[in-house]
N, C-alpha and C positions, 0 to 999 in steps of 0.2 A: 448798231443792231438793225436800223432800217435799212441798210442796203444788204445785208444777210436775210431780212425777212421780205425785200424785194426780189435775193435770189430765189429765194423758195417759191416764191408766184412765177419767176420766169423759167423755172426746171417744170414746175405743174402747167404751165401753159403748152411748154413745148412735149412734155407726154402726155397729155391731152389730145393736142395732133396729131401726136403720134398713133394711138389708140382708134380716136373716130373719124380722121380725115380718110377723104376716099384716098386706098391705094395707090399715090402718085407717089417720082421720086422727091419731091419738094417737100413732104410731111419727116421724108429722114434728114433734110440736109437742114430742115426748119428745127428738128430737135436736136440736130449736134450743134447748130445754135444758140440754143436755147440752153444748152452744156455748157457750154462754151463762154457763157455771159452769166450764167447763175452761179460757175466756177470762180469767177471773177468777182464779182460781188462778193461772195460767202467770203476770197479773202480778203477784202478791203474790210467786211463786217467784221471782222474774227480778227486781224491782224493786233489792235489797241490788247488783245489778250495774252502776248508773247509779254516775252521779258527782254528787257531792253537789250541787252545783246545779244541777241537773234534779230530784230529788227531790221538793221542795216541787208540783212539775205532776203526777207520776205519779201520790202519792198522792193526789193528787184524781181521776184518769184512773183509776186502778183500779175505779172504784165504775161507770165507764163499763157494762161488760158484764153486770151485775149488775142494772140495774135494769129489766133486764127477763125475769129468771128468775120472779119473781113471777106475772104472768101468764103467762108461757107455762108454768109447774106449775099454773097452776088450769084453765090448756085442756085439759091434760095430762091431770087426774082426771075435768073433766068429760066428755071424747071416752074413757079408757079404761069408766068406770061409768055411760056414758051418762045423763048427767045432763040432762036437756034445760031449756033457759034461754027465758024470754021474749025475742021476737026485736023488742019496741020497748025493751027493759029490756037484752038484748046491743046493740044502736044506742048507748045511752047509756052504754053502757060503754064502748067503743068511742071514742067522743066522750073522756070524762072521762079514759082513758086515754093517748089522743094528748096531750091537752094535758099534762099530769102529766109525759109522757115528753119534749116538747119543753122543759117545762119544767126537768125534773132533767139532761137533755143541756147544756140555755146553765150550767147552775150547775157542772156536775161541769169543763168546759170551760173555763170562766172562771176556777175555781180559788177558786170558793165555797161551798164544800163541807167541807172542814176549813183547818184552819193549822197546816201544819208548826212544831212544835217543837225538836226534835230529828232533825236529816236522818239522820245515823248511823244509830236508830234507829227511824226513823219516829211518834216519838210526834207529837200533834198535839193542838189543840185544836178539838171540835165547834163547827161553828156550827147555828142552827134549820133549814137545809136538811138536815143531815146526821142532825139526828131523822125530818125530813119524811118522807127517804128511807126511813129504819129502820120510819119506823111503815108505809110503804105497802109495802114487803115484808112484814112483821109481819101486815098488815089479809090481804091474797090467801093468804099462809101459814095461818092460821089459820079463813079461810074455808074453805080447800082442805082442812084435816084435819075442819074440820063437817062438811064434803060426807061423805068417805071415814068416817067414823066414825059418820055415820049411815046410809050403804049397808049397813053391816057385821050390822047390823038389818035391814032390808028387802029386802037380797040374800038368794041362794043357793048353793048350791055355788060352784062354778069364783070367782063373782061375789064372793061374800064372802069368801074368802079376799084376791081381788087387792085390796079394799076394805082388809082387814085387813094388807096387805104396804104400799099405799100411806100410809094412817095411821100405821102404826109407822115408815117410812122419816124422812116427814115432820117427827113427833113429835122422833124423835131427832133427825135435821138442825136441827130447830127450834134446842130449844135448848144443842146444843153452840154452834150459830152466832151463836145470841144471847150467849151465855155471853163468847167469844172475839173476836166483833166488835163490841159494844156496852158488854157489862156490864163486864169488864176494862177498857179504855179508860178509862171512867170513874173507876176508881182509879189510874189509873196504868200499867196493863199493858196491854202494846201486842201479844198473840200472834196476828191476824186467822190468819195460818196455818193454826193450827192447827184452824180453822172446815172445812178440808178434811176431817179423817176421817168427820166425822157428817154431810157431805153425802154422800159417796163410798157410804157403807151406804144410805142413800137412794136413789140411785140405783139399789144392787144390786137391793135390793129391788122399786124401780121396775122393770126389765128382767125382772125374775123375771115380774112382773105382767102385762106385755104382752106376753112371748112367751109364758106360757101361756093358749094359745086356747081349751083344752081338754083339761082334765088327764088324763081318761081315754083318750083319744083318743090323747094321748102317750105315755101310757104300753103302750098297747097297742102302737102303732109302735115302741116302743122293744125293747119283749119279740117281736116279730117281726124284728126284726134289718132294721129301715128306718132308713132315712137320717135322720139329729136335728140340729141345730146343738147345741154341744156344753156349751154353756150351759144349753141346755133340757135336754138331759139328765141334767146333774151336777145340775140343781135340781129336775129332777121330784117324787124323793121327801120332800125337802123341802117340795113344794107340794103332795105328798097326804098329808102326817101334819098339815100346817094342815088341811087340808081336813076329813081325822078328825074333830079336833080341834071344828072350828067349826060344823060341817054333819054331824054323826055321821051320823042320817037318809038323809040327802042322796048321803053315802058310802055308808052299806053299799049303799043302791036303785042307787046306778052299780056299786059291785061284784058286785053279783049280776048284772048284769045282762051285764058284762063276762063272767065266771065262765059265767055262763049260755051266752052265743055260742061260747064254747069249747066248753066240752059239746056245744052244738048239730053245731059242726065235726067235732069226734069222733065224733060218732054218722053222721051225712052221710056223712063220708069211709071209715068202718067198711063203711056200707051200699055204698056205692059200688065199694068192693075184695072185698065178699061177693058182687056182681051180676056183676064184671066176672073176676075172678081165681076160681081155686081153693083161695086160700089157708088153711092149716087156721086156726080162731082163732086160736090165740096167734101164730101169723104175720102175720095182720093188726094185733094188739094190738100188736104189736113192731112194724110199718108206721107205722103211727097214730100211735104216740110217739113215732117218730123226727120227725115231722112236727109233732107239738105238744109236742118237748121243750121249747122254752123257756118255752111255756105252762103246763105242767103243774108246773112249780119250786115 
């Protein structure tokens, strides 16, 4: 039941995205994602509910929705850090992926994919499809953290942080998943389940990344008392102490500069209540900071 009520956080994450991320294409390729892994969960959660002979079908049908989280997480990092790809080298991908994917559909379908052992349990024995699979999730997973792990160098601000939110996501997803779906198994422990918590932080972290468009920009709307989706908001500050952190430079130059437009407003609005009113100083100063209290904090 916890990795069905993990899918359901990871389908509400990814339409969530979908809904208030700005208009890029990474918000759709983040929710067929996000389909794609909460699909997967619901039947590891849901599977203990079959009758023992069915079993031996599901656990091969489980791996159905799953194999194609792979690429749609590397379209994912390449459209949020705008990675641009050769487009006769994307063709061939393209190509090599169709086939790959018709081909692991006739195996997972057929029921060639593992061998029930144990229905009760679900234990089972691998067959060479079932590394196939493991390694072509494995190959796009680990390309997808080179990508993001070398932006996190060659970005900036806003940039490198989401670089460094999507590599740590990743990393960890990696390999609890690995751990849980592959390496267990092979001694005998059969927990895939539990492969839910370290994607589900992945995820987080993913949505963290695509809904911020622009941290300062946020944050400014936020201390003006504008409208936020409420995710962005509870993660803002969390996404400007990375920010500190990684692009120290890069911070203080957006906050002064932030800091600065303030100022600027105060003095504007000062002048404009000294042209237009009578008011003695400190009545305008008491004007002024009614209007820039939440600024001024």
């Amino acid at each position: 039941m916890i990795s069905t009520g993990i899918g359901l956080i990871v389908f509400s994450l990814g339409l969530y995205v979908r809904i208030f991320a700005p208009k890029e294409p990474v918000r759709n390729s983040f929710f067929y994602l996000s389909i794609s892994l909460s699909c997967w969960m619901f039947f590891l959660g849901q599977r203990p509910n079959l009758a023992l002979e069915y079993r031996y079908l599901i656990i091969n049908w489980t791996l159905l929705p799953i194999v194609f989280s792979p690429y749609l997480l590397h379209e994912a990092v390449c459209f949020l850090l705008k990675i641009r790809q050769n487009r006769l080298l994307k063709k061939f991908e393209y190509a090599i992926n169709f086939m790959l994917l018709l081909y692991f559909l006739f195996v997972i379908l057929s029921g060639n994919v593992v061998h029930i052992r144990n229905p009760e349990n679900f234990s089972y024995s691998p067959t060479w499809n079932y590394h196939l699979i493991i390694g072509y999730c494995c190959f796009y997973i680990l390309i997808s953290c080179m990508k993001a792990f070398l932006s996190i160098f060659k970005s900036r601000g806003d940039d490198r942080v989401k670089a460094f939110l999507l590599f740590s996501g990743m990393v960890i997803s990696f390999f609890v998943s690995i751990f849980f779906v592959y390496i267990l198994p092979l001694f005998g422990y059969f927990l895939a389940p539990n492969a839910a918590f370290g994607i589900v932080i992945s995820l987080i972290f993913g949505a963290i990344a695509i809904l911020h468009y622009d941290a300062f920009s946020i944050r400014e709307n936020i201390l003006d008392g504008n409208s936020i989706p409420i995710l962005t908001r509870f993660s803002s500050s969390f996404f400007l102490v990375l920010f500190r952190i990684l692009d120290p430079s890069e911070y203080s130059m957006r906050l002064l500069i932030s800091k600065a437009n303030v100022v600027l407003g105060v003095v504007s609005k000062n002048h404009e209540l000294a042209m237009r009113t009578d008011l003695e100083t400190l009545e305008r100063a008491e004007m002024v900071a009614g209007v820039y209290y939440d600024r001024l904090k």
